[in-house]
N, C-alpha and C positions, 0 to 999 in steps of 0.2 A: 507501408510496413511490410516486412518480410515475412513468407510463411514461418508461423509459430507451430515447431513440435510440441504437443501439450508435455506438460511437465509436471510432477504429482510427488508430492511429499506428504508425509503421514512425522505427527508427534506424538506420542504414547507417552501417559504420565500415570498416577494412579487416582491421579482425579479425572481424568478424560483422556479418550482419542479422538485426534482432530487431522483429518486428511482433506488436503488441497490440492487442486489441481486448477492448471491456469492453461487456457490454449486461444489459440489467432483461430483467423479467420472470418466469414460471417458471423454475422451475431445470432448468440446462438437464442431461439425464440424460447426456450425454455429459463434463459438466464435469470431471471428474476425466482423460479422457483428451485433452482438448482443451490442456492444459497440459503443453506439450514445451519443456525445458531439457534440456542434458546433466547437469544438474547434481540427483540426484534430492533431494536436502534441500529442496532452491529448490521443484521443485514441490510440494513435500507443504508446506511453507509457504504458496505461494501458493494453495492449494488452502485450508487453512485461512482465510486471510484472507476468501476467497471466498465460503466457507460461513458466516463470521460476517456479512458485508457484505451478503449475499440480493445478491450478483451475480454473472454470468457473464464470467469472464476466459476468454479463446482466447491463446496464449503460444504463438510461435515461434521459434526461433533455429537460426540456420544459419551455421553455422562457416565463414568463409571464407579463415582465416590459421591461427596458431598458438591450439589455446584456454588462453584466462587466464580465471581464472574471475573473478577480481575486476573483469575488465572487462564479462564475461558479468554479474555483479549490477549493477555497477552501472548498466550500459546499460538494462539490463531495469527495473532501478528507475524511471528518470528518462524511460523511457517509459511503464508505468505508471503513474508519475503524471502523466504530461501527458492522459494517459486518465483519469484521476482529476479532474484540473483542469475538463476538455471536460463531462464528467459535468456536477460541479456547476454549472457556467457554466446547462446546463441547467435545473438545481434551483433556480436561484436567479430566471432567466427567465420560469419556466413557472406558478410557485407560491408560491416563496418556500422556503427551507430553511434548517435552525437555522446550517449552514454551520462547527461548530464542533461537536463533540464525544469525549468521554472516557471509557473505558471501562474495566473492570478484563477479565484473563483468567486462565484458571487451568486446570492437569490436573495430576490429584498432587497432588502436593507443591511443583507449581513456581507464581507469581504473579507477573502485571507490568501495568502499568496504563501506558495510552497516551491520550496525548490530541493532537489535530491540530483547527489550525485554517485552513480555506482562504479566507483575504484577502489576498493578492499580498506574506506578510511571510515569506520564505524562512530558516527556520533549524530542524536539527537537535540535540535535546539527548539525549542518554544517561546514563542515570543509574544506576549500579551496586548506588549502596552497599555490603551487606554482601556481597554477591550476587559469588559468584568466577565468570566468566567464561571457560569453558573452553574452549581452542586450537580446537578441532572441536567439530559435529555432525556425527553420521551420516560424508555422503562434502564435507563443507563449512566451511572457518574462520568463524568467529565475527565475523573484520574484514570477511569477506564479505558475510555477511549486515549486517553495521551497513552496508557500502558500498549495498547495495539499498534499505535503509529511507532513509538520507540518498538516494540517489535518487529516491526517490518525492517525499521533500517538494524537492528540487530541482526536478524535473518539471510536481510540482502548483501549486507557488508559494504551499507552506502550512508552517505553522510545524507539527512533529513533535512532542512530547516523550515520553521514556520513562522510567517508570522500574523496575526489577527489585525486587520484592520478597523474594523467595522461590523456589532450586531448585536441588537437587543436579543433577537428571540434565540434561546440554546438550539434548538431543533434546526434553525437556518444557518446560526454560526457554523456549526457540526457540521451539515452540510457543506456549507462553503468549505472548510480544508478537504475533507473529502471530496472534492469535484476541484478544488486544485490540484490538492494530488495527483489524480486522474491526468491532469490536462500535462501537467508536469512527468507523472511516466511517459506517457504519449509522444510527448518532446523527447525523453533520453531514448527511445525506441525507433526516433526517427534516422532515418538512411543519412550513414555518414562514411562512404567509402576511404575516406583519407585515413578515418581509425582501423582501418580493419585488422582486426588480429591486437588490438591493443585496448587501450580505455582515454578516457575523456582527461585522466592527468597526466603530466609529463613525466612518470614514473613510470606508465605502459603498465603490461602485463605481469603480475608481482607470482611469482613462486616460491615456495618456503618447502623443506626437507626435515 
């Protein structure tokens, strides 16, 4: 992977501020505590993404109204991923990157495969199948967590998709898209000299006036 300039966006709303910063390199050994939500499913999610992706997320939020946590994901999403966007912007400038990647995840018994691609084409797909969807994780709804993943590719300005193959237990399902994701940025970050200066569609690099 290419050295990553950290990169740090802040969202201000009047129910919270939420600043994120995302940077390469080693891993950083404080990464597990550098990710503060109220919300702890959120962090141990993000923490797995994290650890798939070989990057350093720093996660802030500070309550400054009533907390809703669906606004707390999805805020954090759609900052994330504009941290996510800034990244690639990078990867694509520096060297060139596949800018596109898919990945399977899996613990237990649970399995889900995600794939994102970041070329300015914004949309979220979820896909269930047979796969029951249970009300919660841990201390977190389930529509919450989908509100942070549609955050991020809102953010990023990248097409999401997911889909669940397999898992009884919520807390492993959860996990599992989070650690595909993971594996899946990892993939679009990977060195791909032939793009450089462009993106993974054959529409290139899109500018708007």
């Amino acid at each position: 992977m290419f050295d990553i300039e950290p990169v740090t966006r802040t969202r201000t709303s009047q129910e919270s501020r939420i600043c994120i910063a995302v940077g390469g390199g080693e891993r950083d050994p404080q990464l597990k505590s550098g990710i503060r939500t109220p919300i702890n499913f959120l962090n141990h999610a993000i923490e797995q993404w994290a650890w798939r992706a070989c990057l350093n997320p720093k996660v802030e939020v500070e309550l400054t109204g009533y907390r809703l946590d669906h606004v707390i994901c999805e805020d954090s999403g759609i900052c994330l991923g504009q941290c996510l966007g800034q990244v690639m912007e990078q990867a694509f400038e520096k060297g060139g990157a596949n800018g596109c990647g898919v990945a399977y995840g899996m613990i237990d018994e649970a399995m889900a495969r995600v794939g994102i691609s970041f070329e300015y084409r914004v949309g979220f797909y979820l896909r269930p199948g047979d796969v029951r969807i249970a009300d919660r994780a841990e201390d977190i709804a389930s529509a919450d967590l989908i509100a942070f993943l549609g955050g991020v590719a809102q953010g990023a300005q990248a097409t999401m998709q997911i889909d669940l193959i397999a898992g009884d237990d919520p807390h492993h399902l959860w996990e599992s898209v989070f650690r595909a994701f993971g594996e899946a940025t990892r993939a679009a970050l990977s060195p791909c000299p032939w793009r450089k200066g462009t993106r993974p569609g054959v529409a290139g690099k899109i500018t708007s006036k």
